[in-house]
C-alpha positions, 0 to 999 in steps of 0.5 A: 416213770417206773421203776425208778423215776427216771426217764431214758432219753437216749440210749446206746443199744446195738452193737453193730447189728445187734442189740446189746445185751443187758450186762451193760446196764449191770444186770445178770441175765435173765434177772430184770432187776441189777444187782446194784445200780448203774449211774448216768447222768447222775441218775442211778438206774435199778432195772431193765423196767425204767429202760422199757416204760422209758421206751414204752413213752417214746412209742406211745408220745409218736401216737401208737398204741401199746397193748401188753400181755403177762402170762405166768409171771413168777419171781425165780432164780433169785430175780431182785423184782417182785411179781407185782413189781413185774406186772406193774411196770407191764401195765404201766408200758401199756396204752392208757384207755381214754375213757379211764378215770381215777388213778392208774391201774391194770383195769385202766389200760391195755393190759392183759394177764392171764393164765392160761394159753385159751384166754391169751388167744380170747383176748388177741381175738378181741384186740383184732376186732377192736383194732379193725373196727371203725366204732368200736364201743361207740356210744351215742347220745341224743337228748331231746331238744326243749320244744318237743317231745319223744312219740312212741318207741325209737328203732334202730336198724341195718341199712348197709352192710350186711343184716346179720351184725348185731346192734344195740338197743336204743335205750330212753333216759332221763324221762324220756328226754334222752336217747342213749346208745352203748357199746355200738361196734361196727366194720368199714361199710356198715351202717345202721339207723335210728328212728325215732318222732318228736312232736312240737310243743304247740301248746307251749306258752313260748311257742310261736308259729312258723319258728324252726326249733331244733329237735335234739341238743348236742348229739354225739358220737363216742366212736371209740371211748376207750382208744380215743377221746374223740367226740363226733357232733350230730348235725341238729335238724330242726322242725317248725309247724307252717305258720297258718296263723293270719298276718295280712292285718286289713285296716279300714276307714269309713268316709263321709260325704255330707259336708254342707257350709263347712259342718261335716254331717251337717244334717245329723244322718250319720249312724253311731257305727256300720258294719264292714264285711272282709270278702275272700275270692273262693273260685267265683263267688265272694265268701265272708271272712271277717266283719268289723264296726267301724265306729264314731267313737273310733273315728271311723277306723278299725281294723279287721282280725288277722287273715291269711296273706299271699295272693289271696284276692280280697274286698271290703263292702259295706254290711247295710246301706247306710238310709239316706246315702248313696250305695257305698264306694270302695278303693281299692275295688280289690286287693291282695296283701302285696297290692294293699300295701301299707294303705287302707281300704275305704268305704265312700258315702255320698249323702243322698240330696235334691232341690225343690223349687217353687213360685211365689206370687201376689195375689193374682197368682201370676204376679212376681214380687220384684224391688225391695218388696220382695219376700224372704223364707226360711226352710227348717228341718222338722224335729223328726224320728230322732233328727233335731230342728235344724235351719237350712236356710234364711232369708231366702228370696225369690228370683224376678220370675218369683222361683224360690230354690232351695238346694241339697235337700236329704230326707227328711221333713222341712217346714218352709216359713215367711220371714218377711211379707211384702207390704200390704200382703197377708202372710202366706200359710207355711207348707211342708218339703218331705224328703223321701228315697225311692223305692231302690234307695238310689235317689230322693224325692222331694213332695209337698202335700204329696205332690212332686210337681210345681207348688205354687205360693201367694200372697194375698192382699190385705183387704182395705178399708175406704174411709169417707169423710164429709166436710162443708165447704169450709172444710169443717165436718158435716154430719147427715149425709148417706154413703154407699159403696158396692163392688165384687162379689156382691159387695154393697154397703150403706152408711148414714151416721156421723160425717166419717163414713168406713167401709172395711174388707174391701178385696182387689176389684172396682168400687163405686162411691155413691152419696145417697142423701146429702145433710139438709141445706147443702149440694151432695156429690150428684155423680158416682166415684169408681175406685179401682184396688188393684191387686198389687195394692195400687188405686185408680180413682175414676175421673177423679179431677173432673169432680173438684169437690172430691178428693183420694189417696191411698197407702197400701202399707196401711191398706187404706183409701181415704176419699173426702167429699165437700158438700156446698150450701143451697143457692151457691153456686161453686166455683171452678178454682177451687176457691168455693162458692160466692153470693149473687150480690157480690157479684152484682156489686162487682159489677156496680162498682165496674161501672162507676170505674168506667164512667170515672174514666169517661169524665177524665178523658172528656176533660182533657179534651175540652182543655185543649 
C-alpha cells in the first residue's frame, strides 16, 4: 500500500452530509502530505495518498476498474510529496492491466499523464472505445492440429455488422503451423470470419483411413488482454478422409468329393492348386474383383485381398474346371458382407466317375462259370500322363450270370487281369478299360477297344491229350498195335509205336478211337469208341460199358483222357465177367468131371434102394 504500508480499512469521513475535510488526518490544505503524521491504530499515517489507494483497493477488490489521469502535476506551496511521489501513488490507485507483466509501473495500468488538454481528450476517446467494445485487443491464436497442413493464404472477412470497421490481418507463424491474430477490436453485433484450408496428411506413416483428426490444437480467444485474463476455447472441428480402403475379407475353402475306401483322393486327380475368382454384381453383368490360388500346400484355404463391404452383391466361381470332376458348386451362391457373416465361401468338386460291366464266359461263350470255379480279376489303374499304377480292385468275381462290375471309374486307363483261372481253362488276354469325358466335360465314358457297349470274355479250355494204353489180357503192356483218332476240324491222327498211344491238342467236340491193327497173336478192339469233350471240360465215353475189354476216365485239372484198351489171344474166347478168357479143355474136362459127379450119385442112390 502506498505511501505508507498501510491500508485503511475503515474510515470516519462525513460529517453529516458532507465529507470531512483532510484537516482531520493532520494535513494543511491543499498540501497531500502532513505535516507530522497521525497515529490510529498503532499506525502512523503520512498522506492523503495511504487514504486514496486505501480506497482505490476496496473499489478495484468489488471488480470495478480504475483509470487515473495526471495532468500538469507540480510540487508548490510547500506541498511535503515529491512530483514522483504524486504520480506514483496516481498510477498505483489505477487498474493493473491483465496482461502486465514484470514489475509495477505506469506503463502497466491504466494510467494516463499528460500535458496538455488535446491529449486527455485522445486518451477519454480511446478509454470509451475500449470500454464500449465487446473484444477489444483481442488476440486469436490457432495452431495447426499435427495430421494436417495449412493450403494457400488464410482471409479474414466481415460477416455481420457493417463492412466498413477495420479488420486485422491474419498472420502465419511458426512455419506455417500457426495462425495468429492481434489487436482485433469489435462492437456488439459485429462479426468477422476466418477462412483458411488444411489438408490431411495421408501420406502420413501414422495415418489411418476413416479416422477423424482435429484440424487446430487449442484455439483461443484473448477477448480483452489488457482488462481481463480471461481465455475463450474455439470448438476443434475435426476431418477425416472416408475410409475407402476394403475391409470385407472374403475367406474361401475348396472341397473335395473323391473319397473312395476311406482314401481322400484316392485316384491322385486333384491339381497341386485352382484359381477362385471374386465377382462383383455391376448392374447386370458379374465383373472380376479379386482372384486367388487356393493351394494343396495351404489345405485348401486362402483368403481373398480386402474389398469393399456394404451391400455390395458378391460370388466366388472357380477359374477353370477342374479335368475329370464335375463343374464346381458353391455356397453360398451369393453373398453381401452382412449375409456371409463369419462363414466362408466354398467351391464343391464332385469326382467325375462311371461303371462297366462285362461277361465272362467258358469256352462256348455263352456258359457262366458258377461254384468255386469261378474266375477272379483284378482292375489297375495304368501308369499314365502322370498318374501312378494304382489297383482298384482284387478279386473280383462274377455274378451267376457271368456280369463282372466294376464301379466309380474317373478317367483314366484301367488294365483288367485273370488272377485266378478256372481249371482246366486257359487264361483269358488281359484288355484295357479307358475313361474318357465327354465332349461338354459333364460325364465320362468307359470303352474297351474303342467300343462303349457290352464286351465279352472267355475262357477257353485247355486243349487235352487222349492217352491210350495197350495191355493183354493179363494187364501187362503189349506193343504192336495202331491206333487212330479223328475229330473236329479235320482232326485225324494215327499211332503205330510202342503200347501207350497219345494223342494231344484235342479241343471241345466228339473223338472216334479206332484200333487199326491189333499185335500178332491177339483180338484188337473190332468197334469204334466215341468220346465226347465237352466244353465245360467234361467227357462222355460212348457206349463204353458194352465194350468190357475197354475202359476211360478223364481229369479236367490236368486235361487229360486216359482209355485202355486189352487185347485177348487168338483162340480164346473172352469172358463176360470180366475175369478174361479160359481154354476149351478146361471146359471139356469140367464137364467130365460133371459127370462122374452125376454117376457117383446114381450108384449111391441105387444102393440104398436095393438095401431096403
Amino acid at each position: 500500500m502506498y505511501f505508507d504500508k498501510v491500508r485503511v480499512l475503515k474510515s470516519d469521513d462525513k460529517s453529516g452530509s458532507y465529507y470531512k475535510d483532510g484537516l482531520a488526518l493532520g494535513a494543511t490544505s491543499p498540501k497531500t502530505k502532513f505535516n507530522q503524521g497521525t497515529v490510529y491504530g498503532g499506525q502512523t499515517i503520512w498522506s492523503h495518498l495511504t487514504i486514496a489507494n486505501s480506497a482505490a483497493k476496496d473499489i478495484k477488490e468489488d471488480g470495478a476498474e480504475i483509470h487515473t489521469i495526471a495532468v500538469n502535476i507540480k510540487r508548490e506551496n510547500g506541498e511535503g510529496h515529491s512530483e514522483n511521489e504524486i504520480v506514483q501513488g496516481m498510477y498505483r490507485m489505477a487498474s493493473r492491466k491483465a496482461n502486465a507483466t514484470g514489475s509495477l509501473s505506469n506503463q502497466n495500468d491504466y494510467f494516463f499523464q499528460k500535458g496538455s488538454t488535446s491529449d486527455i481528450e485522445t486518451y477519454i476517446e480511446n478509454w470509451y472505445q475500449e470500454i464500449a467494445q465487446s473484444i477489444s485487443k483481442a488476440k486469436i491464436n490457432d495452431p495447426l492440429g499435427d495430421m494436417v497442413d495449412l493450403v494457400g493464404t488464410p482471409m479474414i472477412k466481415r460477416v455481420a455488422g457493417g463492412n466498413d470497421f477495420p479488420i486485422p490481418t491474419v498472420d502465419v507463424k511458426d512455419n506455417r503451423r500457426r495462425l495468429l491474430v492481434e489487436n482485433l477490436n469489435l462492437f456488439k453485433g459485429q462479426e468477422i470470419q476466418i477462412d483458411y484450408t488444411v489438408r490431411l496428411r495421408t501420406e502420413d506413416s501414422n495415418y489411418v483411413p476413416g479416422k477423424w483428426y482435429q484440424t487446430n490444437g487449442q484455439t483461443t480467444l484473448e477477448p480483452s488482454p489488457e482488462r481481463s485474463p480471461d481465455v475463450l476455447d474455439f470448438g476443434v472441428p475435426s476431418v477425416r478422409k472416408k475410409d475407402d480402403r476394403p475391409t470385407l475379407e472374403v475367406p474361401v475353402e475348396k472341397k473335395w468329393e473323391d473319397t473312395r475306401s476311406g482314401e481322400a483322393d484316392f485316384w491322385g486327380l486333384r491339381p497341386d492348386k485352382v484359381g477362385a475368382v471374386l465377382q462383383k454384381k455391376d448392374g447386370g453383368k458379374w465383373v472380376d474383383e479379386k482372384q486367388i490360388e487356393v493351394t494343396k500346400a495351404g489345405n485348401w484355404k486362402a483368403l481373398f485381398d480386402p474389398v469393399m463391404g456394404g451391400d455390395t452383391l458378391y460370388r466366388i466361381v472357380e477359374k477353370e474346371r477342374v479335368k475329370g470332376y464335375v463343374a464346381a458348386t458353391y455356397t453360398p451362391t451369393t453373398f453381401t458382407e452382412a449375409s456371409l457373416g463369419a462363414a466362408s465361401g466354398t467351391i464343391t468338386n464332385k469326382l467325375l466317375t462311371t461303371n462297366y460291366t462285362f461277361k465272362k464266359f467258358s469256352h462256348d461263350g455263352q456258359t457262366a462259370f458258377k461254384g468255386a470255379n469261378k474266375p477272379k480279376f483284378k482292375v489297375t489303374r495304368q501308369a499314365k500322363d502322370g498318374l501312378g499304377e494304382k489297383v482298384v480292385v482284387a478279386n473280383m468275381e462274377p455274378a451267376d450270370d457271368g456280369t463282372v462290375r466294376t464301379e466309380g471309374l474317373p478317367i483314366g486307363s484301367y488294365t483288367v487281369e485273370e488272377t485266378h483261372v478256372p481249371t482246366g481253362h486257359q487264361r483269358m488276354s488281359a484288355f484295357t478299360i479307358d475313361v474318357t469325358e465327354n465332349a461338354s466335360g459333364t460325364a465320362v465314358i468307359a470303352k474297351v477297344a474303342g467300343q462303349s457297349g457290352s464286351h465279352t470274355v472267355v475262357n477257353k479250355l485247355q486243349a487235352f491229350t487222349l492217352l491210350v494204353s495197350k495191355v493183354n489180357h493179363n494187364g501187362a503192356a503189349l506193343e504192336g498195335a495202331t491206333f487212330s483218332v479223328t475229330g473236329p476240324n479235320g482232326y485225324n491222327k494215327k499211332i503205330s509205336t510202342g503200347s501207350s498211344f497219345t494223342f494231344t491238342d484235342l479241343i471241345p467236340g466228339t473223338y472216334v478211337l479206332t484200333e487199326e491193327n491189333a499185335p500178332k497173336g491177339y483180338v484188337g478192339m473190332k468197334e469204334t469208341l466215341t468220346i465226347t469233350l465237352n466244353t465245360d471240360g467234361s467227357v462222355v465215353f460212348g457206349e463204353i460199358e458194352n465194350k468190357p475189354m475197354v475202359t476211360g476216365s478223364a481229369s479236367l485239372s490236368e486235361n487229360k483222357m486216359t482209355v485202355t484198351v486189352k487185347n485177348t489171344p487168338v483162340g480164346t474166347l473172352p469172358s463176360t465177367g470180366g475175369g478174361g478168357t479160359t481154354p476149351r479143355y478146361l471146359l471139356i474136362a469140367a464137364c467130365g468131371m460133371v459127370g462122374l459127379s452125376l454117376l457117383g450119385f446114381l450108384l449111391v442112390v441105387e444102393k440104398r434102394r436095393s438095401n431096403s
